[in-house]
N, C-alpha and C positions, 0 to 999 in steps of 0.2 A: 466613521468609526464609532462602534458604542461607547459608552460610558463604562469608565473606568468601574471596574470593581473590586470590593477589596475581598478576597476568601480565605475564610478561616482555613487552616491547618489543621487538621486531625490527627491523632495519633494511629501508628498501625503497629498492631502485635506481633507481631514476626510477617517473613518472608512469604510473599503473595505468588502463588502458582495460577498460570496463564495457561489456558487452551484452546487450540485456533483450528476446526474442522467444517470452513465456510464453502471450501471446493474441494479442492483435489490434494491436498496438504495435510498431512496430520501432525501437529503438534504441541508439545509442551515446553513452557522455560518455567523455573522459578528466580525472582528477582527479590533482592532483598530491599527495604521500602527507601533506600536510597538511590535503587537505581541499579546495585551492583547484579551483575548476573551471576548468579551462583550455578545455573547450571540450562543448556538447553537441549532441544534436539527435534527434530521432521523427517519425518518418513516419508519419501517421497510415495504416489501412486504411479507413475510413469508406466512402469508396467503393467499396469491394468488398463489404464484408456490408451495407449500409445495403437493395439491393435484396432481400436476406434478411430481414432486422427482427432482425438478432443475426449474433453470429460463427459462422461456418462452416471447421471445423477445415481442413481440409482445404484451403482458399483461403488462411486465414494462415497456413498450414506454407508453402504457396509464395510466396507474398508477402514470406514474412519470407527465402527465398532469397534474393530477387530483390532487396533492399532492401539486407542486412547489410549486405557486402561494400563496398558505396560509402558506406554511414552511417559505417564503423569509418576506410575513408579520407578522409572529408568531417571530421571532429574530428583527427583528427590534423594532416590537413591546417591547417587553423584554427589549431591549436595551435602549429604548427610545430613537430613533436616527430618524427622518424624512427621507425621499426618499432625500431632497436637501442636505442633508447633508453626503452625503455619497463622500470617494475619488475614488471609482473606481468599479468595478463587475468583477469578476474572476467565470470562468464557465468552468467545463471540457467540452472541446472539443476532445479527445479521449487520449489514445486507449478505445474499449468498443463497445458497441452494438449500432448500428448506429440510432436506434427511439431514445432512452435514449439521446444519443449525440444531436440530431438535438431536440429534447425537451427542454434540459438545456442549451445549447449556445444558442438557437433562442428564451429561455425569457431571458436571460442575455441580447440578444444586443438587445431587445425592452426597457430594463429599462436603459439600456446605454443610447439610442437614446432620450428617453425620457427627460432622465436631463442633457442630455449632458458629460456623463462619461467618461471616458477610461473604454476601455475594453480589459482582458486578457483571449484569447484561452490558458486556462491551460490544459500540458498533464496531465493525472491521475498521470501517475510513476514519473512525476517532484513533484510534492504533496507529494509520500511516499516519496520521496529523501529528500526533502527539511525540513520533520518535524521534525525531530533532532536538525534544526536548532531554533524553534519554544524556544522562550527566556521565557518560562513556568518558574519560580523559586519555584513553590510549587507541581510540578506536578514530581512524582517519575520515575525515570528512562529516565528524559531529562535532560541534561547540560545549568547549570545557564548560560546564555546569549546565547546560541545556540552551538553547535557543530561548530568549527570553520577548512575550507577549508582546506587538501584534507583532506577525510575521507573513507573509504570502506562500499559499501552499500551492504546486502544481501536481494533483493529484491523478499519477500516470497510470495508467493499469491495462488490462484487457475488458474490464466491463465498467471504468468511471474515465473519466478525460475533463478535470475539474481547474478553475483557478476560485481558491477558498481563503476569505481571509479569516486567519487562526486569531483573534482576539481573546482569549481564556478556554480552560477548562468547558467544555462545552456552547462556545461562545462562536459560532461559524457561520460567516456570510460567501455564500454563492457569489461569484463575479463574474463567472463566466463559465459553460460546459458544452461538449460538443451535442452538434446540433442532429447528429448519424449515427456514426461509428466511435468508438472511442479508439484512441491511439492504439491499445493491445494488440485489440480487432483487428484495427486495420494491417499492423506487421505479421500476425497470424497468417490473415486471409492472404495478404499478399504474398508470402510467405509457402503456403497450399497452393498457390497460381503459381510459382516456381517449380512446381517440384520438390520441396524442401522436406522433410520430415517435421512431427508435429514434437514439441512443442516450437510454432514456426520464428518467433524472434528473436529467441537466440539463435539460430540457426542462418536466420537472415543477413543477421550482424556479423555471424564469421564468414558466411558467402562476400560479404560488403568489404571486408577488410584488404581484397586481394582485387577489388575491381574502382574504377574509375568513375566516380562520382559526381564528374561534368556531363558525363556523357552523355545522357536523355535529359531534354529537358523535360521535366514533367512538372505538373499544376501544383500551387504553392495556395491551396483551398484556404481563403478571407484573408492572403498575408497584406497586413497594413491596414486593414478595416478597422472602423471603430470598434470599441469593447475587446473583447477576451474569449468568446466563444470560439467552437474548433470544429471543421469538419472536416472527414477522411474519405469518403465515400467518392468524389471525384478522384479522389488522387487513387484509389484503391481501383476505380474502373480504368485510370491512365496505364497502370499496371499491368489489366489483364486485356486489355488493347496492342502494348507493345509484345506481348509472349510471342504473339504469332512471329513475328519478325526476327525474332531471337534464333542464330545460326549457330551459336558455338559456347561453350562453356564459361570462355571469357565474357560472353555478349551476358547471359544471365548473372554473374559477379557487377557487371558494371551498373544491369538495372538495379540491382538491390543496393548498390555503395549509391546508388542517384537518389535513391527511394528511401533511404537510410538522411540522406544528404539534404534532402527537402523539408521531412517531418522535422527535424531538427532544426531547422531555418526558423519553420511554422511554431513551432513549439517556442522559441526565442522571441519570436515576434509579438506571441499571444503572451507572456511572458513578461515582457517590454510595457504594451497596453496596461494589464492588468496592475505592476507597480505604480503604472501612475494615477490610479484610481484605490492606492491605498496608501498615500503620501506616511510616514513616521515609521515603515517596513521595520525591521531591525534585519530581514535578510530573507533572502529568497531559499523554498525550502522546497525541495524535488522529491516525491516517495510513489512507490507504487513499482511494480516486476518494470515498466519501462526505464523506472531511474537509474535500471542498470545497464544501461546501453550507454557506452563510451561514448558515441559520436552525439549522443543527447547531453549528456554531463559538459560534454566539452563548449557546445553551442551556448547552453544555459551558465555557465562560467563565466564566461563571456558575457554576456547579458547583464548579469549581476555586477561585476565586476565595472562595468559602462555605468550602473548606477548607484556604485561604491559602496555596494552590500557584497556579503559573503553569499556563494552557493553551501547550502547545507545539504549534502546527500546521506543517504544513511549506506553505511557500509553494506556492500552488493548483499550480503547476505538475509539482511533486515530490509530489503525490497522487498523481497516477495512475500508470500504469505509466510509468517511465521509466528510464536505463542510471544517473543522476547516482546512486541509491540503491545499485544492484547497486556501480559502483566504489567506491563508500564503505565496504559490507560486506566488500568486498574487500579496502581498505587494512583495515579494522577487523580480520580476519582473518588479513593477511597480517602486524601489527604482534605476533600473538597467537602465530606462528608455525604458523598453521594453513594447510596446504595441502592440495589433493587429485589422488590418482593422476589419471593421463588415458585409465584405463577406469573414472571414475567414471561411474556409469551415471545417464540422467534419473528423476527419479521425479514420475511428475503428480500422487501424491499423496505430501507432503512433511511432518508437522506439524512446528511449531519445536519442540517439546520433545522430537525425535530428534537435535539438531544436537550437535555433537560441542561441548562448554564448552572454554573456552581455556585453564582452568587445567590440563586432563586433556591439554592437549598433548604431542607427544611431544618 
């Protein structure tokens, strides 16, 4: 573990508006600098890639033009909060699809420039790390006052599959990430080798609810191996190996409740490894659109609970991509005294163990 550090506090002048246009997602929150959400909202684009079977860069670069602009006035609006009164603009700047990025940070630093803001280049994965810490007290499955430092991150997604330990404010060590596919992926893809409609892991998960999850045995990729790393790639080809075989409606419900049934083991296992390579935990902390799979929540529970830590998940809806995480990295940042020019550039590939720590502030 690093060495402890001590970070100032900063002050923030009013309520920080968050905007998050890294994929397929369009959105805004504003949060006021303790945390409270005063108001949020996401436009979904479903409709626009769904006739793809996936996102298409290029449709939510524009999409997310077309959307911001009235999402960033529709919260404030809500809030009843003016443009001058705001402490700050927090806008992902990557990792993510580079239209979407250069969309959302370049109306971030036009409304910066305008009233004279601070502005914070938030990465996406500091956002899911940092929402555990979000001082919600009515929102189930976050810790009154936030998750407090170090804590074990299992950071779920369709394009990351990470075990991080969160030690401060930009303070993140890799312990382990998959070595293929990341988890999303692999429910996705497997998910398209059913037959399933796209977006495919939610869709997997309610095919899984009604079928039998003993019933293939399929490969449980590095369960019990040393370290934390994850790979799906075999278990995603055991998948499209068994289809052929598949007679009846029931028989496809059973492979996904198996395939549902497995990741969940693996994810527990890599899980298990990982807390013991970062002894003083204060709790095991789940985020990313996979953390919202019940049969996942429920494995990792369990897990934690064997090792007399709490599971922190963030309420289903603050999984997936949404602005309420970006304005909370931002207050988390902007308390830290961390800001960034506004020719900070996007970067669509971003890992958290380049973010700048809060103690090294200037």
């Amino acid at each position: 573990m690093g060495k402890k550090v001590e970070m100032r506090v900063a002050p923030i002048g009013g309520p920080v508006l968050g905007l998050e246009a890294s994929c397929d997602e369009t959105a805004a929150a504003l949060l006021a600098p303790d945390g409270t959400i005063l108001a949020e909202a996401v436009r979904s684009q479903l409709a626009e890639h769904t006739p793809f079977g996936g996102v298409v860069p290029e449709i939510a670069a524009r999409a997310h033009l077309a959307y911001l602009p009235a999402l960033a006035a529709q919260v404030m609006a809500e809030a009843g909060v003016a443009p001058g009164a705001l402490g700050g603009i927090a806008a992902t700047a990557g990792p993510g699809l580079i239209g979407g990025l250069i969309v959302g940070s370049g109306f971030g630093k036009g409304m910066a420039i305008a009233r004279g803001l601070p502005f914070v280049a938030v990465n996406h994965l500091e956002g899911h790390a940092l929402t555990a810490r979000l001082p919600l007290l009515r929102e189930a499955g976050l810790v009154e006052g936030g998750v407090a430092f170090p804590y074990l991150l299992l950071l779920l997604s369709g394009g990351h599959c990470q075990c991080v330990a969160v030690e401060g404010v930009g303070r993140y060590r890799r312990l382990g990430s998959t070595l293929d596919d990341a988890v999303g992926e692999a429910f996705d893809k497997s998910a398209k080798l059913m037959g399933l409609p796209w977006p495919g892991g939610p869709a997997l998960e309610r095919l899984a609810a009604g079928g039998d999850p003993r019933r293939y045995p399929l490969p449980r990729p590095l369960f019990g191996r040393p370290g934390c790393d994850f790979s799906f790639s075999g278990l995603k080809t055991a998948v499209a190996q068994t289809i052929p075989k598949l007679a009846a409606e029931r028989d496809r419900a059973d492979l996904a409740a198996s395939f549902q049934r497995v990741v969940a083991a693996v994810l527990a296992d890599r899980a298990r490894h990982a807390l013991a390579m970062l002894p003083g935990a204060t709790a095991l902390v789940v985020a990313g659109g996979v953390a919202a799979n019940q049969g996942v929540r429920a494995a990792l529970t369990a897990e934690a609970a064997r090792a007399g830590l709490p599971l922190v998940a963030p309420p289903v809806r603050l999984c997936t991509d949404n602005a309420v995480m970006i304005a909370w990295a931002g207050i988390e940042r902007l308390r830290a005294g961390l800001t960034d020019p506004l020719d900070h550039a996007p970067r669509p590939r971003w890992p958290l163990e380049e973010l700048a720590p809060a103690g090294d502030a200037a």
